[in-house]
Structures are given as C-alpha cells and as structure tokens.
C-alpha angles and dihedrals in degrees: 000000000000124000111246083204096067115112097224087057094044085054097049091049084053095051089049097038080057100050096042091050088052097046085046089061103040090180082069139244139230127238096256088065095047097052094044088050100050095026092232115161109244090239092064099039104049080060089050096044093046083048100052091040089063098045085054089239094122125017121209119218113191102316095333131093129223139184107275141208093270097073097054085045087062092056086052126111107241086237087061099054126074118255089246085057089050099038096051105074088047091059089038093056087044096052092049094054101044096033085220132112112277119184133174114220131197122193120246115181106325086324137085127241117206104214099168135029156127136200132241108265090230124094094236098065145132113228136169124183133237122283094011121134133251136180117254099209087071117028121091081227094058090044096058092046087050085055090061097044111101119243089269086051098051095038093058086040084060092041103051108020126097108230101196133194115252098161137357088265097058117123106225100152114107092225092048091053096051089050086064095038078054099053092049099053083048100054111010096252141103121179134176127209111203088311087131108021123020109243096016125108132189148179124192134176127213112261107229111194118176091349108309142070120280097162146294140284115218129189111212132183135133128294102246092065087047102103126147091264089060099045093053091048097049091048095049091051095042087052091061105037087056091043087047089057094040085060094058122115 
C-alpha cells in the first residue's frame, strides 16, 4: 500500500487538491486563495501552478487562474485528438526520465518535420524546434520513417531526394541505406551515430496509431553520455511509449 507520507504522493494530492479548488470557482482565484485554502506552502505552489499552467490544465488570466484546455482534452476519445496531443505526454514522460532530448517527427516531402519536442534540461544538449526540418537519409527519426515507406515510395524517394553530407559519417549510398532500413524493418530500431551532428547519437522507434505510420519518436543526446546503460534504458522506455500509442483506440 502506498505511503501517504511520500513526497511524490504528497505532490500528486496537492496537484489534484489545486485543480479540483479552481474548477470548483469558474469566475477564477489568485494564488494567495489557493494556497490558504489548501495550506500549501507558496514555494510549492508557485511550482504546481507554473506546471499546471504548461500542461493547459489551468490558464491564467491576469492574476487569476482558470480552468484550462487541457482538462476538456482529458474527457476526449483518442480518435478525437491530433497525433501531436497524443504524442506529447509521451515525449514529456520520456524527457523527464532520461533527462535527454525526445521529439516525434512526421515526413513531409522527403523531410521531417519535428511537431513536438522538448529538449533535454542539461548544458551540454542536442535540440531542434518545432517545425523545423530534418533529412531524412541521416536521422534515427528518418530512418525509422524510411523503414515504413513501400517499395514505390522508397524507390521515387531514391530517385528524387538530396542526401547530403553533414559529417563524415554521414550514409549517403543507396545500398548502404537500404542495409539500415533493413535492419529496422527487421528489429524495430534506428539509430544514428554522429551521421547528422558530430558528437550526437540517437535511436528512435516508428509511431503506429489505428494501424498505420504516422511518424517516429527519436531520443538524442551526445555521444559521451551515450554508454551501453543509457542506451538499454532508453530503448526499453521508447519501446513502451511507442507500444502505449499503438494501443490506442
């Protein structure tokens, strides 16, 4: 049975205690009334708040707050929320526990197209925006997208995409390509070793939603934290992040 006096409980009762106290005054409070009527210490609550705040499930208007999106996002159907909205705690919960950038890409074109992220919270870190564009010849990501085109797909991607040169490292022979396209039709993984950026690795896995492809979520971070405990742990978490969306309805 869980402790009630763990800190990480506790936590979780006083998130809840918060959200429950806003929804319950629709016309809005300040911080000062949440935190007498909960008796939560400011410290704490200013944490909680911002956190809620970024995860829309509250809104803050002026120095009120407000039930947020977020909350009527929860009530939805999978079906009825974009990939992005059911991709993104899955990249949040992977980020946390890695502490490494995570990001889910979709192809457009013969490009990726980061649409959610979030970077790794450590100075030495690889991050890319959303929205912005990738290749797809030497990313773990695009790997992992070439690995779910059909054979007419992959044939006119050969035909009509650049495959630059980043790094000397970098796989830009048709043959080669389809060796690791190969291999990750054959075990579930795609990984890049400095092909892109010099001194970053990555691994990434295909997102599967209602049966088909819709893009690839990819674990970065530089090569010197890159050991073989890292590796197993971030395989094992991706796994299950991807097999947790491919169960959704």
């Amino acid at each position: 049975m869980p402790n009630p006096t763990q800190p990480t409980v506790k936590s979780a009762m006083r998130t809840l205690d918060i959200i429950e106290f806003v929804v319950a005054h629709p016309q809005g409070v300040v911080a000062q009334q949440v935190a007498a009527a909960l008796q939560i210490p400011v410290s704490s609550l200013s944490y909680l708040l911002a956190t809620l705040c970024e995860r829309s499930y509250l809104r803050r208007d002026g120095r009120r707050y407000v039930a947020g999106d977020g909350l009527d996002r929860l009530r939805l159907p999978p079906a009825a929320r974009t990939i992005e909205e059911r991709v993104g705690p899955q990249v949040t919960a992977l980020r946390r526990a890695l502490n490494e950038t995570v990001s889910f890409f979709v192809p457009v074109g013969w490009e990726l197209e980061a649409r959610v992220t979030e970077a790794a919270d450590q100075f030495l870190r690889y991050s890319i925006s959303a929205g912005a564009r990738a290749p797809l010849h030497c990313m773990a990501a695009g790997k992992a997208v070439l690995a779910s085109f059909d054979e007419p797909t992959l044939h006119r991607y050969f035909a009509e995409a650049e495959r630059r040169l980043f790094t000397p490292r970098t796989i830009v022979d048709e043959a080669a390509i389809r060796r690791e396209i190969d291999a990750v039709r054959e075990a579930g993984w795609a990984f890049t070793d400095e092909e892109f950026t010099l001194g970053v690795c990555g691994m990434a896995r295909t997102v599967v939603i209602a049966g088909a492809p819709v893009g690839a979520l990819a674990i970065a971070l530089p090569k010197l934290r890159y050991t073989e405990a890292v590796k197993v742990d971030s395989m094992e978490r991706l796994l299950r992040a991807c097999t947790a969306l491919a169960r959704e309805d």
